[in-house]
C-alpha positions, -999 to 999 in steps of 0.1 A, spaced: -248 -643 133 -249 -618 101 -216 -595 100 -233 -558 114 -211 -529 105 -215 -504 125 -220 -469 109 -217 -443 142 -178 -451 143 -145 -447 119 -120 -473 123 -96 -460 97 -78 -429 113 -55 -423 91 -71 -383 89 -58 -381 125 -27 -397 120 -20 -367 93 -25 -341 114 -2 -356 139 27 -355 118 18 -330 99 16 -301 124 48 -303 140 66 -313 103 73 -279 84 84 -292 54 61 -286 23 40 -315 16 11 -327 -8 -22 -346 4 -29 -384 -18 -63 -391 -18 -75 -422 -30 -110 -412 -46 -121 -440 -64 -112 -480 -68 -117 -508 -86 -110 -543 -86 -91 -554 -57 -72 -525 -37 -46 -521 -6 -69 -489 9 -105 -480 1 -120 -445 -10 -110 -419 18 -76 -428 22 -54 -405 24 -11 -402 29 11 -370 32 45 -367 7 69 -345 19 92 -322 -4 123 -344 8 106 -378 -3 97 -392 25 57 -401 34 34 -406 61 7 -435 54 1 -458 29 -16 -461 -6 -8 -495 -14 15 -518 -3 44 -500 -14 42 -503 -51 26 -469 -57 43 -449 -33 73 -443 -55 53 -434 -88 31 -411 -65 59 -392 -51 73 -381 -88 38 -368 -93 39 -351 -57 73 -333 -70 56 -320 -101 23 -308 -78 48 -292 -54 66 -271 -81 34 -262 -102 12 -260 -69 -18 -270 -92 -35 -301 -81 -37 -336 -100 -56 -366 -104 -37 -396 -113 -50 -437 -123 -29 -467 -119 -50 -497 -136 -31 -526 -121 -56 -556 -138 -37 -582 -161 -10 -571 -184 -19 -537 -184 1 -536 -151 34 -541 -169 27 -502 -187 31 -487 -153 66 -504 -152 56 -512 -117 44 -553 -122 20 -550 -88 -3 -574 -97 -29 -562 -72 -58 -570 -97 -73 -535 -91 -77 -500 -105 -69 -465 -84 -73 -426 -89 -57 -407 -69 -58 -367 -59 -27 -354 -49 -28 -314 -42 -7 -287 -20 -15 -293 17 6 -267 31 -6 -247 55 -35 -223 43 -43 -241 17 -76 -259 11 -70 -294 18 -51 -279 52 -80 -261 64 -107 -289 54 -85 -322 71 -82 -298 105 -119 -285 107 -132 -322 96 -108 -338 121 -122 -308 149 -159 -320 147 -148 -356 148 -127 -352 176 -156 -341 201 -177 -369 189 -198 -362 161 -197 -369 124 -184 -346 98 -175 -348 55 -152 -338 32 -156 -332 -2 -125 -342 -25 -130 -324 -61 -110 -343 -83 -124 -335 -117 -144 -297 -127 -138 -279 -159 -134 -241 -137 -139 -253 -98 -103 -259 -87 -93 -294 -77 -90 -302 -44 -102 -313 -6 -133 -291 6 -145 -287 42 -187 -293 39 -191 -259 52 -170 -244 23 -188 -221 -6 -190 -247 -34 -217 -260 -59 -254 -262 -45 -251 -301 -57 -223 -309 -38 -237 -291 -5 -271 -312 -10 -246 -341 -12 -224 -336 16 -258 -331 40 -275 -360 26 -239 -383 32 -241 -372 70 -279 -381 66 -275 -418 54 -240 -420 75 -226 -429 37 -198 -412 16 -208 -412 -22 -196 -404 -57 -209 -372 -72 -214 -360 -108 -222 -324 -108 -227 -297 -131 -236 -262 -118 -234 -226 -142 -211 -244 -166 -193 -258 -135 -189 -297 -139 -170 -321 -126 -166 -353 -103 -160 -349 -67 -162 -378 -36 -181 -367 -5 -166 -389 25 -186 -395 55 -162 -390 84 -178 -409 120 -160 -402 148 -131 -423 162 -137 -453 186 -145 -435 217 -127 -460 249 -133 -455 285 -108 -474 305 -125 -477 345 -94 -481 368 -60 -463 361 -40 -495 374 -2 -502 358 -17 -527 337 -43 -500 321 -17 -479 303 -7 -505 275 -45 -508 270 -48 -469 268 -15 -468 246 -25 -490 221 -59 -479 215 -42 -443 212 -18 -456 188 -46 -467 168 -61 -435 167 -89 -440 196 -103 -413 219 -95 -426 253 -111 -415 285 -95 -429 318 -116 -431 353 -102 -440 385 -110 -436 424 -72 -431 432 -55 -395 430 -21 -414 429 -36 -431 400 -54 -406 377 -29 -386 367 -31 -371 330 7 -377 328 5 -413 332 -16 -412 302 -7 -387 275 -32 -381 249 -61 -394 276 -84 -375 289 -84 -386 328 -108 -382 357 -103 -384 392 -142 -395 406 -158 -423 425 -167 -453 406 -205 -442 416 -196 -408 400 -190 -425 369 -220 -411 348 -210 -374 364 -173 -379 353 -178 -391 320 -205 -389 296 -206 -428 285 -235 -421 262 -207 -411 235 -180 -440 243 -187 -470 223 -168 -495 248 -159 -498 281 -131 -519 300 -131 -522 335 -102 -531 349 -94 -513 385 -86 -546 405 -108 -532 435 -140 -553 434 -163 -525 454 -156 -503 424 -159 -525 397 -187 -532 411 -202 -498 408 -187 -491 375 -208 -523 361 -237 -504 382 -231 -471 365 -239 -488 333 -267 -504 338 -281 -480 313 -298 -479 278 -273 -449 265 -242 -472 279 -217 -485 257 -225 -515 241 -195 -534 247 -182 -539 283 -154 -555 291 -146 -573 329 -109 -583 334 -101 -610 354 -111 -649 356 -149 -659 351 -152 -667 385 -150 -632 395 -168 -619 365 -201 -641 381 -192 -628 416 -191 -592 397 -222 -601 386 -243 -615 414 -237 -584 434 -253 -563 402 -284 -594 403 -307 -569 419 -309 -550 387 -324 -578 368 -310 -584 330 -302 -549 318 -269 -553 302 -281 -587 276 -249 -593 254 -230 -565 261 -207 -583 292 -178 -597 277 -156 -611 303 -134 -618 306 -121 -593 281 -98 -600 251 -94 -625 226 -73 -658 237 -44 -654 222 -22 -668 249 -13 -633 262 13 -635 295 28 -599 294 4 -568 302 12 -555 263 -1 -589 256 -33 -583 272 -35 -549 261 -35 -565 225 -61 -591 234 -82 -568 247 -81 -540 220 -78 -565 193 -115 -580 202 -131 -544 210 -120 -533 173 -132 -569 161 -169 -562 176 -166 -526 163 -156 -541 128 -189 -569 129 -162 -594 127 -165 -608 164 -183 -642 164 -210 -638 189 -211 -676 186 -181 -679 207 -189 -657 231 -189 -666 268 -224 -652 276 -234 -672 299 -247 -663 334 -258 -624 324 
């Protein structure tokens, strides 16, 4: 089956993981943003790390060959508070002139500019990462050459060039960040319009022990996790931190949450009436594409003969039971298996081949 990548969701979250250390951290910083590559590279166009005034970093550029180089640059950024574009061309000998001897067979430039708060690149990450949060796609526009626009990261809504609004509307149009040559009232320069998708979107049916490693590690990876359970003593927002969580019925489910805007689903509440009716629930054209029964096959068909009366509505979309077999004993264990193989389908590197699909 052809590898299908989907275009509705961002798997790097490195924009969110930013802002999370970069609210709380007062310490004057500069935004890295890799703009354009060549060759073969550690991180792709759109990726971004913070440098802080005292050296250290959040994120990653490469795999730790760069990060030193980039953080005499940040110094100089820092004390000037002009932004800079830098290139590393790390292909054959050339390598050796950077003193660095990476051998990474590829070629970067890099932004780096004041991200303090108030500044551009500040406002821009936070009103991107605002839109993305609630589920809908947004882009950012990273200026990193212009003879009189300053260099730097602009929100699409921001007063720039008509070329590079045209190009930020038609990126959300194709769902596809692009390189941009503009020149505008004697105004030119290069700039990198990134299409920002929403984060992975998880609902988790059944607030169980077992569910908050699942909910953990998809929040560590920068997922928006929604949490459903029939059980007061169960769905409780401080069980899960950074969840949103909702006390409701399994039947309810569609009232509770809007599942239309989740890309997977995971039921896992160990009460077989509700799992039932959480498989019921979404038994729906707008439900996630992905949903994922825990437990043994056995009850997965059991699962499944009680939902026979609806006919075939769900094709492919069962997988069950959930998580790749990679001999997981421990709940964190399963919690891997199980978010490991939801960020493989979201990816297009599942094999469908191997797929248990039989019986839906």
């Amino acid at each position: 089956m052809p590898r299908v990548i989907r275009s509705d969701v961002r798997l790097d979250t490195s924009l969110e993981s930013l802002l999370e250390h970069a609210v709380p951290n007062p310490v004057p910083r500069v935004l890295a943003t890799l703009v354009a590559t060549a060759g073969s590279t550690y991180r792709k166009p759109g990726a971004r790390m913070l440098i802080m005034a005292d050296g250290s970093y959040h994120g990653l550029l490469s795999g730790g060959c760069l990060e030193a180089d980039l953080g005499l640059h940040a110094r100089q950024v820092l004390a000037s508070g002009v932004a800079r574009a830098v290139e590393y061309d790390m292909r054959g000998p050339d390598d050796m002139l950077f003193g660095l001897g990476a051998g990474c067979e590829g070629a970067m430039r890099i932004l780096l500019e004041p991200a303090g708060p108030g500044t551009a690149a500040a406002i821009a990450l936070s009103t991107a990462a605002a839109v993305t949060r609630l589920g809908d796609a947004s882009t950012l526009i990273v200026v990193h050459s212009a003879t009189r626009l300053p260099l730097a990261t602009y929100a699409s809504g921001a007063s720039l060039a008509p070329e590079l609004a045209v190009a930020a509307r038609q990126a959300l149009a194709d769902e596809r960040s692009r390189d941009v040559t503009f020149d505008v009232a004697g105004a030119s320069g290069r700039a990198f319009v990134q299409f920002l998708a929403p984060p992975p979107h998880l609902l988790v049916c059944g607030a169980g022990p077992d569910a908050k490693p699942v909910v953990a590690a998809a929040l560590a990876l920068g997922w928006r996790v929604s949490v459903v359970d029939h059980r007061p003593a169960y769905a409780l927002a401080e069980r899960f931190p950074g969840a949103q969580v909702r006390h409701a019925d399994a039947r309810d489910l569609r009232a509770a949450v809007d599942v239309g805007r989740c890309h997977a689903v995971v039921i896992m509440s160990h009460h077989f009436p509700s799992d039932v009716a959480y498989l019921r629930a979404l038994a729906h054209p707008n439900a996630p594409e992905f949903i994922g029964l825990l437990g043994p096959r056995t009850r997965r068909q059991r699962i499944l003969e009680e939902v026979a009366d609806l006919g075939r509505p769900f094709g492919a979309r069962i997988h069950g039971p959930v998580g790749m077999d990679i001999g997981a004993v421990t709940p964190e264990g399963i919690a891997l298996a199980i978010v490991s193989q939801i960020h493989a389908w979201l990816a297009g590197r599942l094999d469908q081949n191997r797929l248990d699909q039989t019986a839906l």
